[in-house]
C-alpha positions in Angstrom: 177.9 -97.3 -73.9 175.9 -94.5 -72.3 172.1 -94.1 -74.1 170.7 -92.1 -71.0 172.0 -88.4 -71.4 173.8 -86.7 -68.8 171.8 -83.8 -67.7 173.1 -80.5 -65.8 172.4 -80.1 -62.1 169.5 -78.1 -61.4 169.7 -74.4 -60.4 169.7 -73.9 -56.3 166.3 -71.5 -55.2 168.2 -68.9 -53.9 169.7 -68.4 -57.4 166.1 -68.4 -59.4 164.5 -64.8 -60.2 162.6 -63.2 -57.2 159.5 -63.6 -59.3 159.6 -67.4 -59.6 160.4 -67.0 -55.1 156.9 -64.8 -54.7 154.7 -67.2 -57.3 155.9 -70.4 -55.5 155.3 -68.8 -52.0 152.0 -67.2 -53.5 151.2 -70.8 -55.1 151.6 -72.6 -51.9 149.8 -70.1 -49.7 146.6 -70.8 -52.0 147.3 -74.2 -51.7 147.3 -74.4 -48.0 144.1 -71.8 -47.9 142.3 -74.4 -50.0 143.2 -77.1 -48.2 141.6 -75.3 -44.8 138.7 -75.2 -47.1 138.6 -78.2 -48.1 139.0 -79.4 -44.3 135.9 -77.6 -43.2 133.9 -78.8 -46.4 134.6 -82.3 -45.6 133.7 -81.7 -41.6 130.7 -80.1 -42.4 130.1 -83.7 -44.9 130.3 -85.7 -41.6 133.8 -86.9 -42.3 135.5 -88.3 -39.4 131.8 -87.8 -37.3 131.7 -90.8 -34.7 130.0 -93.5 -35.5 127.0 -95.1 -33.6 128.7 -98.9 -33.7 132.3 -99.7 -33.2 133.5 -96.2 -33.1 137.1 -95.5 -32.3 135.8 -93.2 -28.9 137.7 -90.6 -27.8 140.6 -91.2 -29.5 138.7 -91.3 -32.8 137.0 -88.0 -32.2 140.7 -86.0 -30.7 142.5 -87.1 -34.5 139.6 -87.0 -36.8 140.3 -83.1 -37.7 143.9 -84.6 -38.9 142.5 -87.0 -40.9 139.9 -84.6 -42.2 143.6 -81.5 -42.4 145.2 -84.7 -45.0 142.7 -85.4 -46.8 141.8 -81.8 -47.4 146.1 -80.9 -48.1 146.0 -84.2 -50.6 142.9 -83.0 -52.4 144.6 -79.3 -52.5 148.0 -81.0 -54.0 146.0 -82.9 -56.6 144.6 -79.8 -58.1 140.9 -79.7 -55.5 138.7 -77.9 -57.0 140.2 -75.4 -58.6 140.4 -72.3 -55.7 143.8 -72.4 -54.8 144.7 -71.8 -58.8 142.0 -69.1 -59.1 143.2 -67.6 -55.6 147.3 -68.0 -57.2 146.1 -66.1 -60.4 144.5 -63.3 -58.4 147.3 -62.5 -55.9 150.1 -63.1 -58.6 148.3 -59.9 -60.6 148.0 -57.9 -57.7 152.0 -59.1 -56.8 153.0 -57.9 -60.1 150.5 -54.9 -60.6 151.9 -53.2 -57.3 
């Protein structure tokens, strides 16, 4: 006996309408914008600054910007604070306007 439907296989990309392509792209170029955002908000926070005792030395201070770019792309995924969906909303009317 099979309770759990059998669903049909997802569409491919390449086979989606060219608008859903250009808001995807648009929606992940906003993301990543926000994100670089983000990454300079949180250096400009002190985030990954060295630390007077027990800091990591060099080596702390070369991968604290990637730490910092992670944080910043996770915060961006999660919905950040709201610019890369008010910078999606403002390209995708000027995509479909022109």
């Amino acid at each position: 006996m099979n309770i759990i439907p059998v669903l049909p296989a997802p569409r491919p990309v390449a086979q989606l309408p060219d608008y859903i392509n250009a808001d995807s792209e648009l929606r992940a170029a906003a993301q990543k914008l926000e994100a670089t955002f983000l990454a300079e908000m949180l250096k400009s926070a002190g985030l990954g600054a060295p630390r007077d005792s027990f800091g990591g030395g060099h080596g702390e201070d070369q991968f604290a910007s990637f730490l910092r770019e992670a944080q910043a792309e996770e915060m961006a995924k999660t919905g950040g604070i709201g610019l890369a969906e008010a910078l999606f909303e403002a390209m995708k009317v000027r995509l479909h306007a022109g």
